[in-house]
C-alpha positions as CSV (number, residue, x, y, z in Angstrom):
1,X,-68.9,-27.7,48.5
2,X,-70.2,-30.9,46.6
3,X,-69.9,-28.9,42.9
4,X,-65.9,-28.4,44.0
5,X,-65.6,-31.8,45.2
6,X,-66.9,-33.2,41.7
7,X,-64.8,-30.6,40.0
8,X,-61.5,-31.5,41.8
9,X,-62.5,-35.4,40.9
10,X,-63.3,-34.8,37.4
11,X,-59.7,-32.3,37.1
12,X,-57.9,-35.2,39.0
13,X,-58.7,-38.2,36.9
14,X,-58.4,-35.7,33.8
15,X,-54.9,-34.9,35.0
16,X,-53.9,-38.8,35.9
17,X,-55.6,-40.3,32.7
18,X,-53.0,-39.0,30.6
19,X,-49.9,-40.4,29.9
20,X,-46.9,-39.6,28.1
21,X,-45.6,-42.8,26.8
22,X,-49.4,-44.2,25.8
23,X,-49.7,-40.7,23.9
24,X,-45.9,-40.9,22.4
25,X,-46.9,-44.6,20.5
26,X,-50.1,-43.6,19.7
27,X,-48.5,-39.9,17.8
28,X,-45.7,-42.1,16.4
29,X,-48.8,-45.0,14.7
30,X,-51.5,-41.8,13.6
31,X,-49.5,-38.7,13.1
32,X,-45.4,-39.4,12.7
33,X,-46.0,-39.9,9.0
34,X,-47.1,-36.5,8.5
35,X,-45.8,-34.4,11.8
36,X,-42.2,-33.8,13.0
37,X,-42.3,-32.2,16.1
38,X,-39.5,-30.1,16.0
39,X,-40.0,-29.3,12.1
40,X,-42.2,-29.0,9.3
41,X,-43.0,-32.6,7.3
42,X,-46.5,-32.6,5.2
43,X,-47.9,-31.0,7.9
44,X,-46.6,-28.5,10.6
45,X,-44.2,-28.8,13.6
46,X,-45.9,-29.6,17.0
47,X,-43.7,-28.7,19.7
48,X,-45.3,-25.8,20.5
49,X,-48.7,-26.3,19.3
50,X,-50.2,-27.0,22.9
51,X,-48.4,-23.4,24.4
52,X,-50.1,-21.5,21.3
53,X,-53.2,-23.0,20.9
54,X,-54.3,-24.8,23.8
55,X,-54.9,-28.0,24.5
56,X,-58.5,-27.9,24.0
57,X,-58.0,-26.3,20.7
58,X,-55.4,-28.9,20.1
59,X,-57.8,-31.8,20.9
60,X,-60.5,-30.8,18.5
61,X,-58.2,-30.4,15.8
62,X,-56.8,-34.0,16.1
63,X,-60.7,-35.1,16.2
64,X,-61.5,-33.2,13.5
65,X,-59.8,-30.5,11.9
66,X,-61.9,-30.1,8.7
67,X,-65.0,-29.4,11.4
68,X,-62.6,-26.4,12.6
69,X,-61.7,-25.1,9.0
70,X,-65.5,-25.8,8.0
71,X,-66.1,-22.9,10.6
72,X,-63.9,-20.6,10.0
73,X,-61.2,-21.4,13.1
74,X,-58.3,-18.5,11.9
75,X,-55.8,-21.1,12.9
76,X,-57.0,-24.3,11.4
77,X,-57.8,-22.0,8.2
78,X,-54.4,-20.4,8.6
79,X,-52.6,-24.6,8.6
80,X,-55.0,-24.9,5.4
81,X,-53.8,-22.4,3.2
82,X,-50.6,-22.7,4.3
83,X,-50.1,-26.7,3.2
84,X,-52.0,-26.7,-0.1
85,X,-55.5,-27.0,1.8
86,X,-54.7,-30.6,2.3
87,X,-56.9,-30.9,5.0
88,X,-55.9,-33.7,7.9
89,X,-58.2,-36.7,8.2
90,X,-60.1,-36.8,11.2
91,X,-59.1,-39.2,14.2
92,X,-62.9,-39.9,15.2
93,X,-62.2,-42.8,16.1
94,X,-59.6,-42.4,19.3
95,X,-61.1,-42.8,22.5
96,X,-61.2,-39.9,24.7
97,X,-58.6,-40.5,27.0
98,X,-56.6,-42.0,23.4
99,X,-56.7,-38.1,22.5
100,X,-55.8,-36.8,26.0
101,X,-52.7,-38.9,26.0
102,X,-51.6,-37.3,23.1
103,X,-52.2,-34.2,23.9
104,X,-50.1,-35.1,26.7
105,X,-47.4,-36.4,24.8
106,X,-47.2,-33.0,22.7
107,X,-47.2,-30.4,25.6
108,X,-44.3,-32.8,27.5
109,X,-42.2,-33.7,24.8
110,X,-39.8,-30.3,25.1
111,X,-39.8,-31.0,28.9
112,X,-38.6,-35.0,28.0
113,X,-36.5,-33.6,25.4
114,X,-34.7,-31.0,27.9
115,X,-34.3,-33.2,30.8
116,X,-32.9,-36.2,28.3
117,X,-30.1,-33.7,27.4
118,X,-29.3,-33.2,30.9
119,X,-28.9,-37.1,31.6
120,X,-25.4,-38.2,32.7
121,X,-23.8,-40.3,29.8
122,X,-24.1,-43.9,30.2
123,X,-20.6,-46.0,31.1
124,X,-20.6,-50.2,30.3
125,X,-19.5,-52.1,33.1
126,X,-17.0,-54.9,32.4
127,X,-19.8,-57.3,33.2
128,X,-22.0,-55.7,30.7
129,X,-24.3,-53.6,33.0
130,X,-24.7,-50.3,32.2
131,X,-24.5,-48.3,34.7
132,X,-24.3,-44.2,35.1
133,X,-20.7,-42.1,35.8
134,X,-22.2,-39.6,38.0
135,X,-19.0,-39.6,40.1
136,X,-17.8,-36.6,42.0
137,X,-14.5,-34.8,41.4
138,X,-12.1,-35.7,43.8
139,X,-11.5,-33.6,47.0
140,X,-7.6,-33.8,46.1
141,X,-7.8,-32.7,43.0
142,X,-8.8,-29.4,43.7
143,X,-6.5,-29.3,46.6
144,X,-3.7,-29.7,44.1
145,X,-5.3,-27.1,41.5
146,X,-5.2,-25.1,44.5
147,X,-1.2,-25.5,45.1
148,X,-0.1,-25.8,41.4
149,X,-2.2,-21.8,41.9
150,X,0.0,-21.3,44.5
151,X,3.5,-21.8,43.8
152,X,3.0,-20.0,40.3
153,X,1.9,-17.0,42.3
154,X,5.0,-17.5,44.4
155,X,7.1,-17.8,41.3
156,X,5.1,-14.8,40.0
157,X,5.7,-12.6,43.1
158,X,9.5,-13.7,43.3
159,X,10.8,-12.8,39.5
160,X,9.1,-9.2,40.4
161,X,10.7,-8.5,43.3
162,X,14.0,-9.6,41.5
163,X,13.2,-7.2,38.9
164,X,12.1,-4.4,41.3
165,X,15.5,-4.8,43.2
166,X,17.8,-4.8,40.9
167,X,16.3,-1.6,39.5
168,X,16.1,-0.3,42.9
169,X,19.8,-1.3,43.4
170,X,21.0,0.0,39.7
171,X,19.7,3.2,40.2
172,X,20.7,4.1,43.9
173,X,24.6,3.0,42.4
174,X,24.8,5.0,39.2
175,X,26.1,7.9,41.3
176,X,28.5,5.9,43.5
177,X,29.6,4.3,40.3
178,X,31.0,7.4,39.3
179,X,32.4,8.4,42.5
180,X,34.5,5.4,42.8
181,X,35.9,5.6,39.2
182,X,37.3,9.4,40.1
183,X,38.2,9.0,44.1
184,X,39.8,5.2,43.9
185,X,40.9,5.1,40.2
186,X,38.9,1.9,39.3
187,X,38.3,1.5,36.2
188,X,34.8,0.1,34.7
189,X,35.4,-3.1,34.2
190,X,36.3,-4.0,37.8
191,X,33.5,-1.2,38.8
192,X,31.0,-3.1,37.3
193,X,32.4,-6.4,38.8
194,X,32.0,-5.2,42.1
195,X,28.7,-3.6,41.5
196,X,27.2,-6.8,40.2
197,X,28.5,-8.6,43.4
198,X,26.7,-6.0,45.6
199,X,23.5,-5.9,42.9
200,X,23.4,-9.8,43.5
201,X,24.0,-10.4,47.1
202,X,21.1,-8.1,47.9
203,X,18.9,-9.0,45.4
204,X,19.2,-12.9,46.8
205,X,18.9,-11.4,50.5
206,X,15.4,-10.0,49.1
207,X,14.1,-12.6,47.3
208,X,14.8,-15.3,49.9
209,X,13.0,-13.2,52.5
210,X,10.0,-13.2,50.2
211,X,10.0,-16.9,50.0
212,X,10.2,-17.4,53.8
213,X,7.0,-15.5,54.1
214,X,4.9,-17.0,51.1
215,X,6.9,-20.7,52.0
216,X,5.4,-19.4,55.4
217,X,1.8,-18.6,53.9
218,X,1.8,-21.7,52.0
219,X,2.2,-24.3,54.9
220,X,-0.6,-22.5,56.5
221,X,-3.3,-22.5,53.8
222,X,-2.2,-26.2,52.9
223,X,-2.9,-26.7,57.1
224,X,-6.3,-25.1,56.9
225,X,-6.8,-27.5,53.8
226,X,-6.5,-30.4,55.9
């Protein structure tokens, strides 16, 4: 029970001893001149350096990477050939917790990087102050999206049931059409005149019916809005 309670300690003070911003100025005064963390410079990228390698690994390489190539580390050997066998100077002499900030630094920076991205833009207030637009859309606004929806659903639904009457209506008359042209001796001209009459009165008794009910609809959704 004591070993655990000295681990926890020792993992706890590991774990609050680093920090990001300490670790971000010491990288940008030791290592910035040579590293780019999201591309290669004289050296390699380190973005990812901490999720492949470790931080352990990591550390030891800061402190002293030609100790690592010295003994034959694949990776460290691998960075070696790849950059002309320019080795990197040794950091010997950071502190401890100096190199455990940057260590911290690298394995956060993707996180920061992320979670910057996601920050709302920035507006100036007239005074100057800066503050941040995270406003909410209006309620009314998508109360209006939702009636602009509506009454081009309604204009929509009305031009086809037009359309379906009228050829409803123009082919139940093609037959009478005829008759009326033998029995009453009409010719087509005035035929057609009073077929359009009849095509139109109907076609208006049918649409306005549909525009009752949806007119109907309408006021009750816009209610339920409310």
């Amino acid at each position: 029970m004591k070993k655990l309670f000295i681990f926890l300690v020792v993992l706890s003070s590991f774990t609050y001893g680093q920090d990001y911003a300490k670790g971000k100025q010491l990288f940008n005064t030791h290592c910035a001149a040579c590293h780019k963390m999201d591309k290669k410079l004289v050296g390699p990228p380190l973005q990812d350096v901490i999720e492949l390698q470790g931080a352990e690994w990591t550390k030891k390489w800061i402190y002293n990477s030609k100790a690592l190539i010295d003994a034959g580390d694949p990776h460290a050997v691998e960075i070696w050939e790849e950059y002309n066998r320019a080795a990197m100077p040794g950091y010997q002499f950071l502190k401890d917790e100096e190199l455990n900030d940057i260590i911290e630094y690298l394995s956060q920076w993707k996180i920061k990087k992320i979670e910057a991205a996601n920050v709302v833009a920035p507006v100036a207030a007239p005074g100057g102050q800066v503050v941040v637009n995270n406003t909410p859309t209006p309620t009314y606004i998508y109360i209006l999206i939702a009636i602009c929806l509506v009454i081009l659903t309604v204009a929509i639904y009305a031009f086809y049931v037009g359309l379906k009457a009228i050829t409803e209506i123009t082919a139940k008359t093609q037959s009478t059409n005829l008759y009326l042209m033998k029995k009453l001796h009409m010719d087509q001209d005035r035929v057609d005149g009073e077929m359009n009459t009849l095509i139109d009165n109907k076609v208006k008794k049918k649409v306005d019916k549909k525009l009752k009910e949806f007119k109907k609809d309408l006021n009750k959704r816009l209610k339920d809005l409310k």
